[in-house]
C-alpha positions in Angstrom: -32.5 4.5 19.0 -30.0 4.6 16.0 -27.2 6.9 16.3 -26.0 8.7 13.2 -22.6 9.6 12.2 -19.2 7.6 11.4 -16.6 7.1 13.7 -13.1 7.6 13.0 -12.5 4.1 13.3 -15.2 2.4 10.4 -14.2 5.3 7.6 -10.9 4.3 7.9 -12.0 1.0 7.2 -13.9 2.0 4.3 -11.5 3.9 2.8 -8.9 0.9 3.5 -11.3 -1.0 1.3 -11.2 1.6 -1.3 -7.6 1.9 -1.5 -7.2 -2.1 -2.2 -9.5 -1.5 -4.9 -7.3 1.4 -6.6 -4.1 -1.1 -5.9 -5.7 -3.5 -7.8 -6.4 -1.6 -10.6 -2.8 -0.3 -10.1 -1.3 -3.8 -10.5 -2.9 -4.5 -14.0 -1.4 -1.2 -15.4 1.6 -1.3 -14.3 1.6 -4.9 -15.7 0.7 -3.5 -19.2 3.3 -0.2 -18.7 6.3 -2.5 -18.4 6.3 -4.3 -21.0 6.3 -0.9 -23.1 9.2 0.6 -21.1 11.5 -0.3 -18.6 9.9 -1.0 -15.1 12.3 2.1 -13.2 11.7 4.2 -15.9 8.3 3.7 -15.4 7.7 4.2 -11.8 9.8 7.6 -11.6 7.8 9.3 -14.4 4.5 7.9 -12.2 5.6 8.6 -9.3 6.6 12.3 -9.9 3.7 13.1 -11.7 1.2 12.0 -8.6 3.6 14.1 -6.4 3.5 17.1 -8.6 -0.1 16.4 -8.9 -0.5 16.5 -5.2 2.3 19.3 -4.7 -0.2 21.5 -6.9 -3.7 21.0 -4.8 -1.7 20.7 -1.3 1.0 23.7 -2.0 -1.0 25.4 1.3 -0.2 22.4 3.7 3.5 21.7 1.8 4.5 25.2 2.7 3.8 24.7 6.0 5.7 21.8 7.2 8.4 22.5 9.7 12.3 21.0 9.4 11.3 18.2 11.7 8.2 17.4 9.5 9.6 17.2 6.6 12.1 15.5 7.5 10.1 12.6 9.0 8.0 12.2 5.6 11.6 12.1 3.6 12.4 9.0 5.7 8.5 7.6 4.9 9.5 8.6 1.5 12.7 6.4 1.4 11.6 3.7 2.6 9.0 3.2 0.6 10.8 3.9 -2.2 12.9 0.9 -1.5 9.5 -1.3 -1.3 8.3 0.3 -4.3 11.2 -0.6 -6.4 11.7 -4.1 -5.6 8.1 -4.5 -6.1 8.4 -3.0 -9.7 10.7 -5.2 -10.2 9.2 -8.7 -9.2 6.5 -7.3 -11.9 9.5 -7.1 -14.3 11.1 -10.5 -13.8 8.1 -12.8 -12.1 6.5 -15.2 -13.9 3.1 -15.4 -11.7 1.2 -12.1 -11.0 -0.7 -14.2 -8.2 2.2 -15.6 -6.7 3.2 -11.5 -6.5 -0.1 -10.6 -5.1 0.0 -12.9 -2.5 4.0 -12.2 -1.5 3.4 -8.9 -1.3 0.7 -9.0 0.6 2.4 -10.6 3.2 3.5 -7.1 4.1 0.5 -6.4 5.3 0.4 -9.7 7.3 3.6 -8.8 8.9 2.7 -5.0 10.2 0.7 -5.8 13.7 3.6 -8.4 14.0 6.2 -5.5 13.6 4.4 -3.2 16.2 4.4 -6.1 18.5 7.5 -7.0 18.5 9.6 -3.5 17.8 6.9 -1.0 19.0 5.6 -2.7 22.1 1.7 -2.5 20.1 -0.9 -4.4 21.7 -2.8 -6.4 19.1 -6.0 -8.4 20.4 -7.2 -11.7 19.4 -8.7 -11.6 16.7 -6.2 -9.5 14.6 -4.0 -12.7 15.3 -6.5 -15.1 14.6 -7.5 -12.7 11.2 -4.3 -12.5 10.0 -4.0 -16.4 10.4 -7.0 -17.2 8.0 -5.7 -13.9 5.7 -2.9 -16.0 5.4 -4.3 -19.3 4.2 -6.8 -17.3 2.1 -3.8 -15.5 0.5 -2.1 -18.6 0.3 -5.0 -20.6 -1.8 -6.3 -17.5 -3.6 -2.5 -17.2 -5.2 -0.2 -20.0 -5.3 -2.6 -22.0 -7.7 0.5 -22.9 -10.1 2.3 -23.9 -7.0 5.5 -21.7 -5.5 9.1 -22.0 -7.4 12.1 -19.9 -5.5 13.1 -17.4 -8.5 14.2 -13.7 -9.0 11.4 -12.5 -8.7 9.9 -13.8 -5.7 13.0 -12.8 -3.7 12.1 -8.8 -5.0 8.4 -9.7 -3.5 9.7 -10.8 -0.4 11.8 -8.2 -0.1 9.3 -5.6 -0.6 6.7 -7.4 1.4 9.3 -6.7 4.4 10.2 -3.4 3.7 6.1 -2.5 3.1 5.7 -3.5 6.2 8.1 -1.1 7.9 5.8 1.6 6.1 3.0 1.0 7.1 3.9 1.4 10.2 6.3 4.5 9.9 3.5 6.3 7.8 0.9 5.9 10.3 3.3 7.4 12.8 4.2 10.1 10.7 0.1 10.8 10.0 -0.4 11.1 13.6 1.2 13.1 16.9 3.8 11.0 18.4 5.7 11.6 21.2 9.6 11.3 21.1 12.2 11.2 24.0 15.7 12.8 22.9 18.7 11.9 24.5 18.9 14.2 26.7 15.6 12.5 28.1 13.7 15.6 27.4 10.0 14.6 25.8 8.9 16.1 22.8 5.6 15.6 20.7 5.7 15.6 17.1 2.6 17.2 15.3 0.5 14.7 12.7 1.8 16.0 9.2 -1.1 17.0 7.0 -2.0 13.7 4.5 -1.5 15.7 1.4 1.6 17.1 2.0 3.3 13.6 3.5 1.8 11.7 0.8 3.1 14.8 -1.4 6.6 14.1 -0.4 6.4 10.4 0.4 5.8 10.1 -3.9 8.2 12.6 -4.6 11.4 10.5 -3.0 10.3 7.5 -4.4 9.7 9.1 -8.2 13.5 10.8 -7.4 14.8 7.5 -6.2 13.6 5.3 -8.9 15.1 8.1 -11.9 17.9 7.6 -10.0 18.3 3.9 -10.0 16.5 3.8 -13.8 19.5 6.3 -15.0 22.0 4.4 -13.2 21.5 0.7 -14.5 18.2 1.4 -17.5 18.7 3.0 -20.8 16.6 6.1 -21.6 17.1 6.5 -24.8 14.3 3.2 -26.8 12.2 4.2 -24.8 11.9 7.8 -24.9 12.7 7.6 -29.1 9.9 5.2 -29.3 7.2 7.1 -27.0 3.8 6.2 -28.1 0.1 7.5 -26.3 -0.2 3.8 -25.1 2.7 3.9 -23.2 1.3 7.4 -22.3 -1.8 6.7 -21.2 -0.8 3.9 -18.7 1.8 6.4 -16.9 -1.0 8.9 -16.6 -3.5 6.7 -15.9 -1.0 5.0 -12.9 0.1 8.1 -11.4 -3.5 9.8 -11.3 -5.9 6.8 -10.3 -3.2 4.0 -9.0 -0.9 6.7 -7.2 -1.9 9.7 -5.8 -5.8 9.0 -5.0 -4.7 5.4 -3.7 -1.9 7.0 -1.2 -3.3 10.0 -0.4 -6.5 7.7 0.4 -4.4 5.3 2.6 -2.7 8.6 4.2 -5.5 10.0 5.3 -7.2 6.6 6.4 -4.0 5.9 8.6 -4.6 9.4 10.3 -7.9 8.3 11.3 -6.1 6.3 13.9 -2.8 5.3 15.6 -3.6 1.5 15.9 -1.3 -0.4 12.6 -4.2 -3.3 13.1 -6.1 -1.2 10.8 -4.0 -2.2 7.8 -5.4 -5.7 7.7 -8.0 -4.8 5.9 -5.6 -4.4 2.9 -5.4 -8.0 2.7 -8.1 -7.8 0.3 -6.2 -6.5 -2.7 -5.3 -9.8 -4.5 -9.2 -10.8 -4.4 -10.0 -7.4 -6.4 -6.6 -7.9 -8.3 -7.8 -12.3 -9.2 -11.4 -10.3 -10.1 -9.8 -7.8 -12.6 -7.2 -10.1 -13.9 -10.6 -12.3 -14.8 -12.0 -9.4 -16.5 -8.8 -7.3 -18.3 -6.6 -10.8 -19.2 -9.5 -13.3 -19.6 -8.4 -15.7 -16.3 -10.7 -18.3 -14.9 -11.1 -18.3 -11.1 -11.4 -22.0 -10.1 -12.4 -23.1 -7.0 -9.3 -22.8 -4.6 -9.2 -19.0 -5.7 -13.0 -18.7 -4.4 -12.4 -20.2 -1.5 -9.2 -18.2 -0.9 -11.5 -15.2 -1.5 -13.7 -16.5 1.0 -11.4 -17.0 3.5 -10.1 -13.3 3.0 -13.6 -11.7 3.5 -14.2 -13.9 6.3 -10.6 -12.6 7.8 -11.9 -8.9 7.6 -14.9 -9.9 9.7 -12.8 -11.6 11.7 -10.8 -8.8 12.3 -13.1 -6.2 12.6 -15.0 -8.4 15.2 -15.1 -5.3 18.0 -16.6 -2.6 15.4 -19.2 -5.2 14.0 -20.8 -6.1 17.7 -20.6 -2.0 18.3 -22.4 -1.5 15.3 -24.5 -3.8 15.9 -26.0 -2.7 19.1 -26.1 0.4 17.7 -28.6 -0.3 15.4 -30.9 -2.6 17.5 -30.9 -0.6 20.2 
């Protein structure tokens, strides 16, 4: 008989696949806002827009938060901050969007490798063997002008590393964790609520980016020179690209403790080749379809466990 109902485990996985979608459409408009402004500029008037955005709706759950809560999303908040502004600025100096995509997506690649080797995380089999194929299917769907060391690779890279590291802090931070002090006394930290963590999570990356924009950008072409264009995009970013993508992953990631989760997030550059296709007129030849391929076929892979459950659900 057919059981009705979600678990926890495939919305999160929907909503995974959602959010690659709103990164996607992310990447191609914060493409067209920096070459209207400068790229730091950019990301702190985003960024603090999605957080006051969010601040407004969640001011309940914001008001809540404790010391040690809100201190624990601050330290989300800074580290992605640090991701977020080297990414920006690959954008800025890259030459290859795709080669981007796929650099940064490494990050992804690299978080059940992080909580096996710093968090003692189990990962099974076929998270190994998915992120294996999600690698050459990355590789193929993005390096299609071949990979040249420059500037703006080393920002990917760099981001891709410190993404990573969010991931896996954000899903801790999304969920109770249990902490030993050092007087060995155990405590357990409550989940913060999604909206108020992704709340604060934008905030210190919007204050961190004005801060780096005043310190090495200059305000004053931009700002003399404003147009709706220019405008629209920063809207556009921090409602669709920013806060319903984050708070989306947020609340996905408090679906569940496991990190192997964020796998399925591999799938941005397919979505990203796909609207590059439509918004900039690009051809997708056939290393990019099979890289696609080989991406789909990694989330199957990956998901392996919750397909063969799902699957005797419905046939039995």
């Amino acid at each position: 008989m057919m059981k009705y109902g979600m678990s926890s485990s495939v919305k999160a996985d929907m909503m995974l696949v959602g959010v690659t979608l709103l990164a996607a459409v992310s990447w191609i408009m914060s493409r067209e806002a920096v070459l209207l402004m400068p790229p730091l500029l950019f990301m702190a008037l985003r960024f603090l827009l999605a957080a006051s955005l969010l601040a407004i709706v969640g001011r309940k759950p914001l008001a809540q938060l404790d010391a040690r809560a809100l201190w624990r999303s601050m330290v989300v908040g800074l580290v992605f901050a640090a991701g977020m502004s080297c990414w920006v600025m690959g954008i800025f100096t890259g030459k290859h969007v795709g080669e981007g995509a796929f650099l940064t997506s490494l990050g992804v690649v690299l978080v059940p490798v992080l909580g096996y080797l710093f968090f003692n995380e189990a990962q099974t089999r076929s998270t190994w063997s998915a992120l294996v194929v999600a690698s050459v299917g990355l590789a193929l769907l993005s390096l299609q002008h071949g990979f040249t060391v420059e500037l703006g690779q080393l920002f990917y890279v760099s981001a891709a590393f410190i993404f990573a590291l969010f991931f896996r802090l954000n899903t801790q931070a999304a969920n109770p964790s249990v902490r030993i002090d050092k007087q060995g006394v155990t405590h357990t930290d409550k989940a913060v609520p999604a909206i108020a963590l992704t709340s604060v999570v934008l905030a210190m990356v919007g204050l961190c980016c004005a801060i780096l924009s005043l310190m090495f950008e200059a305000w004053q072409p931009t700002f003399s020179h404003f147009s709706m264009p220019m405008l629209g995009w920063i809207v556009a970013s921090a409602v669709v690209g920013t806060a319903m993508r984050f708070l989306l992953q947020t609340y996905a990631q408090s679906l569940s403790t496991n990190t192997h989760g964020v796998v399925i997030l591999v799938i941005e550059p397919v979505w990203v080749a796909l609207l590059a296709a439509v918004w900039f007129g690009e051809r997708m030849n056939m290393q990019q379809l099979v890289g696609c391929v080989l991406i789909f076929a990694a989330l199957l892979i990956s998901r392996l466990n919750v397909l063969r459950a799902w699957f005797k659900t419905v046939t039995s």
